[in-house]
Backbone and ligand atoms as CSV (ligand in chain L), in Angstrom:
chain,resi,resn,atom,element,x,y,z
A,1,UNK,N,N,-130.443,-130.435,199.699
A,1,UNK,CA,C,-131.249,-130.315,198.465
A,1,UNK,C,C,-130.525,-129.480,197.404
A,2,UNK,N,N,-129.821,-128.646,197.989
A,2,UNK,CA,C,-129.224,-127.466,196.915
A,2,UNK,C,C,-127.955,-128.307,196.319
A,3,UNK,N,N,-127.648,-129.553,196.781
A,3,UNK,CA,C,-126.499,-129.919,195.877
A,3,UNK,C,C,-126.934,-130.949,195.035
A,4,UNK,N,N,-128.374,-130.824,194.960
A,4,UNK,CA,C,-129.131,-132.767,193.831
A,4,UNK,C,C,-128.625,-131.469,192.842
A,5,UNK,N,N,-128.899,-130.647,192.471
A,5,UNK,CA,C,-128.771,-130.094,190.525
A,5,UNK,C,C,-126.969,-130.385,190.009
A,6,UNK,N,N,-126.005,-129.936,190.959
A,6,UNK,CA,C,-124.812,-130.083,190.597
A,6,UNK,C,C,-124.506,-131.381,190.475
A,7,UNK,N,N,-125.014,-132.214,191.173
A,7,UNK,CA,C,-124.701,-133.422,191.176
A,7,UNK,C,C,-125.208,-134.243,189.991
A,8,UNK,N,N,-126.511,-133.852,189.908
A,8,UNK,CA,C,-127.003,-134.569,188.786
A,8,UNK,C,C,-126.268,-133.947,187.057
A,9,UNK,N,N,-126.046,-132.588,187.454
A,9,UNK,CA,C,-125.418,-132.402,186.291
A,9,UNK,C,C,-124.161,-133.310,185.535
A,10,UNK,N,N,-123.485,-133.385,187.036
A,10,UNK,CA,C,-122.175,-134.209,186.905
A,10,UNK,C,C,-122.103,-135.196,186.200
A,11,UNK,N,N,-122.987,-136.003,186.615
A,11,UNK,CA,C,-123.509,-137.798,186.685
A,11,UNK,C,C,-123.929,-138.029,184.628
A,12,UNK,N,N,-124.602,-136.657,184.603
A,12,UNK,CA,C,-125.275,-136.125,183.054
A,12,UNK,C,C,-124.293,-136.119,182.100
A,13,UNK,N,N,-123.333,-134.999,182.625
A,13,UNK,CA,C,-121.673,-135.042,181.426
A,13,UNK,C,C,-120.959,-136.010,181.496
A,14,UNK,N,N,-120.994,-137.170,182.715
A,14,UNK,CA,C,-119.991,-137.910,182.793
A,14,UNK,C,C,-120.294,-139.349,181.693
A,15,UNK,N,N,-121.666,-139.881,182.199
A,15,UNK,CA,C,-122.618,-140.363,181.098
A,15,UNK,C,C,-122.246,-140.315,179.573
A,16,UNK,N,N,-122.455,-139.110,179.540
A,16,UNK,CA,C,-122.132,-138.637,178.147
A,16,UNK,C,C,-120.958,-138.816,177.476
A,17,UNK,N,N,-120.514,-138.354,177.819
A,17,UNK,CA,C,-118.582,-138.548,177.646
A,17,UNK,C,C,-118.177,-140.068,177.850
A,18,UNK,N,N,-118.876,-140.946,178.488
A,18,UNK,CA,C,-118.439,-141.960,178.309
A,18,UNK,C,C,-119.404,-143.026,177.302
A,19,UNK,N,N,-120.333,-142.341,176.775
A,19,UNK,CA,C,-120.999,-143.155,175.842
A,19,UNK,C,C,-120.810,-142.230,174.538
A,20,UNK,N,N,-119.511,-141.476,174.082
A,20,UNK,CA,C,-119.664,-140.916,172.969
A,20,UNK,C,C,-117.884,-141.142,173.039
A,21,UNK,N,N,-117.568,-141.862,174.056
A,21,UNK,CA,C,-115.783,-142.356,174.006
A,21,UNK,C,C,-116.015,-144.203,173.157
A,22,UNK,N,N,-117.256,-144.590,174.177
A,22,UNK,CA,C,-117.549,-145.676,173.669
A,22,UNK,C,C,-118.087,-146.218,172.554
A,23,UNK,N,N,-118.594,-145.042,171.757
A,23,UNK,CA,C,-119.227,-144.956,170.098
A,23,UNK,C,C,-118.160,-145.238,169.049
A,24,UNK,N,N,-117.058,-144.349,169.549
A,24,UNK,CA,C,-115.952,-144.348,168.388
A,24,UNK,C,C,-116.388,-143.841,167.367
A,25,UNK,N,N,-117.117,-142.699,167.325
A,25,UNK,CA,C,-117.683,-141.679,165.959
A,25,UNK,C,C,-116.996,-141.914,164.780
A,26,UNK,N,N,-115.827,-142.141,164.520
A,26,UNK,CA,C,-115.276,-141.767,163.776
A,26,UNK,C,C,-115.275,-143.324,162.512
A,27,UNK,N,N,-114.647,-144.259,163.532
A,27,UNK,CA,C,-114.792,-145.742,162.835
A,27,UNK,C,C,-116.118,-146.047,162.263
A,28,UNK,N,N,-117.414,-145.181,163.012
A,28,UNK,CA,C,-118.779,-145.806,162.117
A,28,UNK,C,C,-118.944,-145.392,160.894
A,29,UNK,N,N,-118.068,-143.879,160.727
A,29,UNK,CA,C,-118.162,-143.323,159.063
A,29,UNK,C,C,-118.073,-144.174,157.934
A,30,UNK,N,N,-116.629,-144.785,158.166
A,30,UNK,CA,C,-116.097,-145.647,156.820
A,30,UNK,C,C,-115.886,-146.942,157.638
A,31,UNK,N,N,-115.897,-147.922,157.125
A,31,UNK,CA,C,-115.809,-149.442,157.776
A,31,UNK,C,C,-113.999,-149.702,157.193
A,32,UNK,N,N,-113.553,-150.113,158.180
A,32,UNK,CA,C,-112.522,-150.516,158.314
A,32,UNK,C,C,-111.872,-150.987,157.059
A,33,UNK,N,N,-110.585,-151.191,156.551
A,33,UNK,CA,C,-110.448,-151.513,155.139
A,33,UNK,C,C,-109.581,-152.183,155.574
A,34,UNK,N,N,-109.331,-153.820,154.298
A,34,UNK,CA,C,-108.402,-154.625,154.581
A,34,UNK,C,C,-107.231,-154.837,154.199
A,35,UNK,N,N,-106.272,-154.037,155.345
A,35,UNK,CA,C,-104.880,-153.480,154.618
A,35,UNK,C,C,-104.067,-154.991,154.441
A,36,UNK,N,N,-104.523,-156.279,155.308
A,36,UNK,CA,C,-103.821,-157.258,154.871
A,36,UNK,C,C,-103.289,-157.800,153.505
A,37,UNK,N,N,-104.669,-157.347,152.511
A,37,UNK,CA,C,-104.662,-157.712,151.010
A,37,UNK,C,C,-104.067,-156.715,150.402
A,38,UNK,N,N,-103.232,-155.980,150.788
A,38,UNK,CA,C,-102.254,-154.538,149.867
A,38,UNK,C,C,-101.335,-155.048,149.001
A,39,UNK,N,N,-100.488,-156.479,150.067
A,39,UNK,CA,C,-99.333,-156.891,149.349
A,39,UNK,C,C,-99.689,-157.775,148.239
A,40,UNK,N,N,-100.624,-158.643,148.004
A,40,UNK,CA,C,-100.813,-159.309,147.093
A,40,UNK,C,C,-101.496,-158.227,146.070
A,41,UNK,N,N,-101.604,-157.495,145.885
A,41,UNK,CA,C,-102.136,-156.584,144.765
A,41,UNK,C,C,-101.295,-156.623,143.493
A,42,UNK,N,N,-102.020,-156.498,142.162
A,42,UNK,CA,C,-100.989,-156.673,141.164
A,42,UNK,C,C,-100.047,-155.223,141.243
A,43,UNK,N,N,-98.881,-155.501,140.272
A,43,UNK,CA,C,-98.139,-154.448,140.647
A,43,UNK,C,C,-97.981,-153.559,139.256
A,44,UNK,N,N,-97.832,-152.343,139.362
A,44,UNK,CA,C,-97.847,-151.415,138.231
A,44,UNK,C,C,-97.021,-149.900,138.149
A,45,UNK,N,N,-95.810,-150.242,137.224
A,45,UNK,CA,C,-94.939,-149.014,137.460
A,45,UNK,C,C,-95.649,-147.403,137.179
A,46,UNK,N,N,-94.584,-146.855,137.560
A,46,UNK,CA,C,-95.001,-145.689,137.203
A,46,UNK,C,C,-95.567,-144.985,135.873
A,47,UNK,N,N,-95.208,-145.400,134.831
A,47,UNK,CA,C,-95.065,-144.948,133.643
A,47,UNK,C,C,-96.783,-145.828,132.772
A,48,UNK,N,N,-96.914,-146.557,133.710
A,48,UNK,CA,C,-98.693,-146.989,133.598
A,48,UNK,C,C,-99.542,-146.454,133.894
A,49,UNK,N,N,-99.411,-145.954,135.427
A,49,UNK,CA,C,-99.894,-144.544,135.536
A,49,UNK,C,C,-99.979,-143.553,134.599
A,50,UNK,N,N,-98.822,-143.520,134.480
A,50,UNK,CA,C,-99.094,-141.857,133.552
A,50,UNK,C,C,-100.014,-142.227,131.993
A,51,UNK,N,N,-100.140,-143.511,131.941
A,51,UNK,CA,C,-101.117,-143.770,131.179
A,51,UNK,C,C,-102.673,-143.049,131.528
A,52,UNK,N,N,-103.114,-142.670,132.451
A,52,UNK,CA,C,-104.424,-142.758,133.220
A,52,UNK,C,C,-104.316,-141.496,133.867
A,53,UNK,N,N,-104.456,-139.983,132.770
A,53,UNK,CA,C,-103.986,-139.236,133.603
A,53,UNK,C,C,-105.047,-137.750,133.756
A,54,UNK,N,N,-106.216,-138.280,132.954
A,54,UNK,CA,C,-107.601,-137.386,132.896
A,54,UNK,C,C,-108.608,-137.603,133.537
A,55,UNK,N,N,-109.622,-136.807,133.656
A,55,UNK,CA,C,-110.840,-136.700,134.968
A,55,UNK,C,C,-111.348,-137.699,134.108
A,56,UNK,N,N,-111.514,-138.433,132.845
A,56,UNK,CA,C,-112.422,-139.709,132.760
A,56,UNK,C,C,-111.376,-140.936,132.979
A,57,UNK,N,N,-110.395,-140.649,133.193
A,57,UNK,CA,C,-109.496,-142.241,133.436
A,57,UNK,C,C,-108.211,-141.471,134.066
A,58,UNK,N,N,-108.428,-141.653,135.601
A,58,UNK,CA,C,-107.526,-140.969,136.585
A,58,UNK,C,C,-106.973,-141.835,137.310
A,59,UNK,N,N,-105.448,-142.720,137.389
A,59,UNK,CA,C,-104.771,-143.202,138.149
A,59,UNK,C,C,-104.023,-142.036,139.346
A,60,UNK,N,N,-103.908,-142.523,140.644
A,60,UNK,CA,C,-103.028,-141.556,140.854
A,60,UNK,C,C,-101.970,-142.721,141.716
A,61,UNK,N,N,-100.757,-142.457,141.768
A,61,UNK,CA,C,-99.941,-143.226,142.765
A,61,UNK,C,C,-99.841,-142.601,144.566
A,62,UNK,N,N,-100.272,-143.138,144.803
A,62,UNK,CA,C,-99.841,-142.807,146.511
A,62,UNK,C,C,-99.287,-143.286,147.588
A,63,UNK,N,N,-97.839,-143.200,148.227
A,63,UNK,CA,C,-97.015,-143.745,149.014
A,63,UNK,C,C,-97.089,-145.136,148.562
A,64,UNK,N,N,-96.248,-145.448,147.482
A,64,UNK,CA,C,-96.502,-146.733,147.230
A,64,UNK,C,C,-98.051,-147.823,146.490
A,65,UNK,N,N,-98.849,-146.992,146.538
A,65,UNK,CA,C,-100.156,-147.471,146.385
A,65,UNK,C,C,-101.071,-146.720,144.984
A,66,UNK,N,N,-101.416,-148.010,144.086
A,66,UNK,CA,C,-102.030,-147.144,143.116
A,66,UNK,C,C,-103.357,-147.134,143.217
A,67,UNK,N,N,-104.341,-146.183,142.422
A,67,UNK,CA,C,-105.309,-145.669,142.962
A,67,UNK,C,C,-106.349,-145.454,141.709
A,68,UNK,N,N,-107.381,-145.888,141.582
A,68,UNK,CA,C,-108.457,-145.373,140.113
A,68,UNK,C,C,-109.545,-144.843,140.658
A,69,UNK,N,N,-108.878,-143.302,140.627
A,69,UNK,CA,C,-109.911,-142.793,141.385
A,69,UNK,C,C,-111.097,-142.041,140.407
A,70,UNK,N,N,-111.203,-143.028,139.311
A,70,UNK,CA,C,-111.590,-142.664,138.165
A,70,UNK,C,C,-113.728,-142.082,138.452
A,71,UNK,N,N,-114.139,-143.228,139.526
A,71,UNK,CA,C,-115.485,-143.153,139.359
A,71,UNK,C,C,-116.070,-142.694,141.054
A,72,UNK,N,N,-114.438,-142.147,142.200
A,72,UNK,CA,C,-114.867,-140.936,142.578
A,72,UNK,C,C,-114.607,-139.279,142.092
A,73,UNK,N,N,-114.072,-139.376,141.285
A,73,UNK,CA,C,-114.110,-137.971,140.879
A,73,UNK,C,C,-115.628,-137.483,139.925
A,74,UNK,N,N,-116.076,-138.545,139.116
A,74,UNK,CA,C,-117.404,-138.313,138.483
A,74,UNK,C,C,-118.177,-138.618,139.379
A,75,UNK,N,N,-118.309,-139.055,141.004
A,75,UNK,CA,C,-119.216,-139.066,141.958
A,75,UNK,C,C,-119.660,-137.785,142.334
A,76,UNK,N,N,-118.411,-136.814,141.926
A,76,UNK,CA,C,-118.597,-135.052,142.571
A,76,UNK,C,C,-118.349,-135.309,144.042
A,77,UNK,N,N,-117.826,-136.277,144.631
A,77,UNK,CA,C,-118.014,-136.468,146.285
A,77,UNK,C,C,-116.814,-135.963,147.207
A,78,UNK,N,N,-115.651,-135.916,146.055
A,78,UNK,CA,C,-114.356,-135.072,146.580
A,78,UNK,C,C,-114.560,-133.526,147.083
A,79,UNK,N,N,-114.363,-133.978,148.102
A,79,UNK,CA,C,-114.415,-132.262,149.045
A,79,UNK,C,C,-113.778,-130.862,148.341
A,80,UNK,N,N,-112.684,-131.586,148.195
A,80,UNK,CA,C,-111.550,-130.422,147.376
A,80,UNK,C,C,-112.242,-130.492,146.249
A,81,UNK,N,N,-112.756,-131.051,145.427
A,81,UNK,CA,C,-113.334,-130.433,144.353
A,81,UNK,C,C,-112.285,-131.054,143.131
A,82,UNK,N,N,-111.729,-130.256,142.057
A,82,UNK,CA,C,-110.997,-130.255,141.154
A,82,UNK,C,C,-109.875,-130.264,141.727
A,83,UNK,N,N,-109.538,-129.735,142.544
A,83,UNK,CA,C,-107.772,-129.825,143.375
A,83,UNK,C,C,-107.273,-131.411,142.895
A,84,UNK,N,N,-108.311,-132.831,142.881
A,84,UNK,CA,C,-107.504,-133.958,142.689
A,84,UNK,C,C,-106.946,-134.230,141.346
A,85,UNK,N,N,-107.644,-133.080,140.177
A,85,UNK,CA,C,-107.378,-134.196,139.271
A,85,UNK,C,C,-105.738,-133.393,138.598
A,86,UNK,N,N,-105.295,-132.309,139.623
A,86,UNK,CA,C,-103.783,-132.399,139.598
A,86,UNK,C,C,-102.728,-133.757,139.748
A,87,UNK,N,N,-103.173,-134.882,140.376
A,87,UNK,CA,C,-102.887,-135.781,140.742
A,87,UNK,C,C,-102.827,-136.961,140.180
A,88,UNK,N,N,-103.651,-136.609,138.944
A,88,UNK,CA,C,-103.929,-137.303,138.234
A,88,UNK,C,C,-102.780,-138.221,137.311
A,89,UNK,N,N,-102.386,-139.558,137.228
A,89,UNK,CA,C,-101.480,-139.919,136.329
A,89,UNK,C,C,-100.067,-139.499,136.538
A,90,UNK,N,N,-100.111,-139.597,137.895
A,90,UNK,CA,C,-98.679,-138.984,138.604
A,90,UNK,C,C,-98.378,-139.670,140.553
A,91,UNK,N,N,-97.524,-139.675,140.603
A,91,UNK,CA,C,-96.713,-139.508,141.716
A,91,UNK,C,C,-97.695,-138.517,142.430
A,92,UNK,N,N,-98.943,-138.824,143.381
A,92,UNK,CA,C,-99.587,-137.541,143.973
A,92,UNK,C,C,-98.777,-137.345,145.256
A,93,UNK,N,N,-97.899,-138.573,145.787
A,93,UNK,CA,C,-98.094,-138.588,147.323
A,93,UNK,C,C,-97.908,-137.326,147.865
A,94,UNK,N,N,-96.713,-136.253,147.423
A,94,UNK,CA,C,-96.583,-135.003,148.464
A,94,UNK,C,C,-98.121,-134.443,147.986
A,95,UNK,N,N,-98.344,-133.971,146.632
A,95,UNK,CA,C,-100.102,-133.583,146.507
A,95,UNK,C,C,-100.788,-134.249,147.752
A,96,UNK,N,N,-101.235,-135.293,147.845
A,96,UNK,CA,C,-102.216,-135.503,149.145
A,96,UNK,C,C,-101.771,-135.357,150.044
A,97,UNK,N,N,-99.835,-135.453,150.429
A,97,UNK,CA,C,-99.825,-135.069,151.976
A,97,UNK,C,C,-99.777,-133.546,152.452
A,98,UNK,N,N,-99.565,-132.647,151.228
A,98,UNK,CA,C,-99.489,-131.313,151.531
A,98,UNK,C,C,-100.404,-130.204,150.975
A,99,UNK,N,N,-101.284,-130.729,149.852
A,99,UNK,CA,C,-102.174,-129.925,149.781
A,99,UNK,C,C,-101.944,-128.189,149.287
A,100,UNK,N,N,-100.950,-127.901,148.736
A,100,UNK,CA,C,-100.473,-127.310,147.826
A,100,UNK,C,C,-101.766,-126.002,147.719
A,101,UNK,N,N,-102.623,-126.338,146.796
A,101,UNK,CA,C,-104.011,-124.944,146.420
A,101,UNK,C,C,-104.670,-125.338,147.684
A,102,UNK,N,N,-104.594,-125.814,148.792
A,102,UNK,CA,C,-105.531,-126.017,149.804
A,102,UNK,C,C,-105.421,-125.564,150.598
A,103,UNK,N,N,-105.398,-126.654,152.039
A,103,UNK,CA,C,-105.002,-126.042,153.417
A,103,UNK,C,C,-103.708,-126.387,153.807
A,104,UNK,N,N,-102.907,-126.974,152.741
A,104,UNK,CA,C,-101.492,-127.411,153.179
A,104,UNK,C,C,-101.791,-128.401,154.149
A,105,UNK,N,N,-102.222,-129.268,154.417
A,105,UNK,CA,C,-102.192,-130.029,155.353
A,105,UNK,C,C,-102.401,-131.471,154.460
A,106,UNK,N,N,-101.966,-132.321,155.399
A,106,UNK,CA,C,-102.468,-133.689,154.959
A,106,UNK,C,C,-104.028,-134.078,155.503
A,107,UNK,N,N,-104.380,-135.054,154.531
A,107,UNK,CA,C,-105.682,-135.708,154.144
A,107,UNK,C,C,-105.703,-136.121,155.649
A,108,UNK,N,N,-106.987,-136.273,156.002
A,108,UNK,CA,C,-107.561,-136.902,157.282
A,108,UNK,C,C,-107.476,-138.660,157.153
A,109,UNK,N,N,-107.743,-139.084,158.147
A,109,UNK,CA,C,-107.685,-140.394,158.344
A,109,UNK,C,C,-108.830,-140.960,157.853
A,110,UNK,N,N,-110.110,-140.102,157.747
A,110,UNK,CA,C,-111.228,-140.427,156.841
A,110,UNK,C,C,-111.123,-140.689,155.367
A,111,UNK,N,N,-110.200,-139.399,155.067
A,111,UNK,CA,C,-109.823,-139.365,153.779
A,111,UNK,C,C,-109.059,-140.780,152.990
A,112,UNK,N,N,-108.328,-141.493,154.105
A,112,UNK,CA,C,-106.891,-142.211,153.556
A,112,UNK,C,C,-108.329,-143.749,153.750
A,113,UNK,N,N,-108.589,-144.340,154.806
A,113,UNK,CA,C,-109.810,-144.966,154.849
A,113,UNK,C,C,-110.439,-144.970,153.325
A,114,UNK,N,N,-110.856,-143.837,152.798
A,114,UNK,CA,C,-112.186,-144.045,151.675
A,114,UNK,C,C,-111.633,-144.045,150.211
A,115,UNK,N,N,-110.148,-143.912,150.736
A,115,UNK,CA,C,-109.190,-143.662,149.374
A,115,UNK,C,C,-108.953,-145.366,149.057
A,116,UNK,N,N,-108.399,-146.478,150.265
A,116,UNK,CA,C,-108.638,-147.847,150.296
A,116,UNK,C,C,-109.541,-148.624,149.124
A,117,UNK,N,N,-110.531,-147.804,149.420
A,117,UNK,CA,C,-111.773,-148.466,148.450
A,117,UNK,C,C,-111.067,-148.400,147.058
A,118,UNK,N,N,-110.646,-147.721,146.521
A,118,UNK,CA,C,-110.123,-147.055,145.213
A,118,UNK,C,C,-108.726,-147.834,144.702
A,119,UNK,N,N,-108.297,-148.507,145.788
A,119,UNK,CA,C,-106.806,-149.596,145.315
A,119,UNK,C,C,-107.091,-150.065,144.593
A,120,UNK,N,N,-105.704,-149.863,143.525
A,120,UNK,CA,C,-105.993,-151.036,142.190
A,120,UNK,C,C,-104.859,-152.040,142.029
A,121,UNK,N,N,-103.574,-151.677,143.229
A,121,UNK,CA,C,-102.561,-152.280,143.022
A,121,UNK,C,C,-101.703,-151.613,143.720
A,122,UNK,N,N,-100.389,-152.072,143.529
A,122,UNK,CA,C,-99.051,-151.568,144.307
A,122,UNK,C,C,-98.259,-150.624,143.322
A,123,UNK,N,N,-97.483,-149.934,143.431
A,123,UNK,CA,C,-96.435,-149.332,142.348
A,123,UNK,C,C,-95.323,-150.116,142.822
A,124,UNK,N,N,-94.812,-150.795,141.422
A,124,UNK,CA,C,-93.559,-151.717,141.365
A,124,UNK,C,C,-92.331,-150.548,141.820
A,125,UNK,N,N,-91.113,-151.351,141.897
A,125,UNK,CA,C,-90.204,-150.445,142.167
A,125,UNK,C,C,-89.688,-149.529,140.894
L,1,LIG,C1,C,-108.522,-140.942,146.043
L,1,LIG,C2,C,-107.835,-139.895,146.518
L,1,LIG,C3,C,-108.435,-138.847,147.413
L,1,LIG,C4,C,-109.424,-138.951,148.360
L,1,LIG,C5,C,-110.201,-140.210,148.789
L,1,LIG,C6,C,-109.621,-137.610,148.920
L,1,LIG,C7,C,-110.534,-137.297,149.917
L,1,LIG,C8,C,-110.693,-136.064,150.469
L,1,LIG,C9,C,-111.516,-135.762,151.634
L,1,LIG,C10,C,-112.343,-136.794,152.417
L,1,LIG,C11,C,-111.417,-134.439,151.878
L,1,LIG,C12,C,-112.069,-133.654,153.047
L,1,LIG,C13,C,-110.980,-133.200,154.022
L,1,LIG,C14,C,-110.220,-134.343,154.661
L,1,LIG,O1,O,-110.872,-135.314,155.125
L,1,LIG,O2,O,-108.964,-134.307,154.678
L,1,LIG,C15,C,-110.567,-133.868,150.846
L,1,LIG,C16,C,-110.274,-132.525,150.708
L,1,LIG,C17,C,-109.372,-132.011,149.805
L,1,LIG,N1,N,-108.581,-132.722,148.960
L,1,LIG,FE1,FE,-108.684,-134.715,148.625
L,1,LIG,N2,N,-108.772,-136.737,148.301
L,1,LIG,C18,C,-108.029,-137.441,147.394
L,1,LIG,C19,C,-107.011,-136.940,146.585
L,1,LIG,C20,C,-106.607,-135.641,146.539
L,1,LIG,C21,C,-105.502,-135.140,145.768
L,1,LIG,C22,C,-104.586,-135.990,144.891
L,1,LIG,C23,C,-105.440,-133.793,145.979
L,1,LIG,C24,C,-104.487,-132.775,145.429
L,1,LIG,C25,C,-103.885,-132.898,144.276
L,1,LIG,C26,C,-106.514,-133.445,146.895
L,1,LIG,C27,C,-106.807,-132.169,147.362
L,1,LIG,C28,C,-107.770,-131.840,148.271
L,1,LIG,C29,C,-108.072,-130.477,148.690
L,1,LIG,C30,C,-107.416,-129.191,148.164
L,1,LIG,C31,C,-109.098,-130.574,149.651
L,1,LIG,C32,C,-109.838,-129.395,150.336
L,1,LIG,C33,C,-109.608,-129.290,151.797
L,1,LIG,C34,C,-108.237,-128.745,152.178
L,1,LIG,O3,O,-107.600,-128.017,151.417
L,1,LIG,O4,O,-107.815,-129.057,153.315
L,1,LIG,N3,N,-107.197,-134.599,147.219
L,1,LIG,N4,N,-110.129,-134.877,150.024
């Protein structure tokens, strides 16, 4: 009798752990984005960007990828706050991978996911 509590405890965490491996927490946040359609995107040099370089009309370039992140920054939904609109109308990629006024770290995988939504095109060579 003295070993049903350990046992059942066991059976309790193991349960658990395998129905919160099987959730995939993380994929239900943001829905998957379709990186197939990247390459056909129109293409836009750098110097177009820097057209678009204020909190009401904010391009930013990232690893190759341009970005109008014009109507999340007036969402207020950016974590960092004002930190993005350094980024603004420029070459951000080391900005988002290093985070400079922040934590020095690169953006989460959540982050790069919800940034997707925001593609407007490729940066030409
Ligand atoms: C569309 C582009 C961007 C998106 C979607 C985005 C999204 C996010 C998200 C989701 C977070 C929460 C932490 C994390 O998940 O990593 C965050 C935090 C932050 N972001 Fe961004 N971000 C963008 C661009 C930028 C840029 C260009 C900069 C810098 C110039 C920047 C600076 C920061 C800072 C300073 C934080 C605070 C947390 C920390 O320092 O670690 N973000 N961003």
């Amino acid at each position: 009798m003295k070993f049903l509590f350990p046992i059942i405890l066991i059976v309790v965490l193991a349960s658990g752990y395998f129905f919160y491996q099987k959730s995939n927490v993380k994929n239900q946040v943001v829905p998957e984005t379709k990186q197939a359609e990247v390459t056909n995107m129109k293409k836009y040099s750098l110097s177009e960007v820097e057209k678009h370089s204020s909190k009401e009309d904010c391009w930013l370039a990232i690893e190759g990828r341009v970005y109008d992140a014009t109507s999340y920054i007036s969402s207020g939904f950016h974590p960092g706050k004002a930190a993005i609109l350094e980024g603004c109308g420029k070459n951000a990629t080391s900005l988002f991978n290093t985070r400079p006024m922040g934590s020095k770290t690169p953006h989460s995988e959540i982050a790069r996911k919800m940034m997707a939504k925001f593609q407007i095109g490729d940066l030409s060579e």
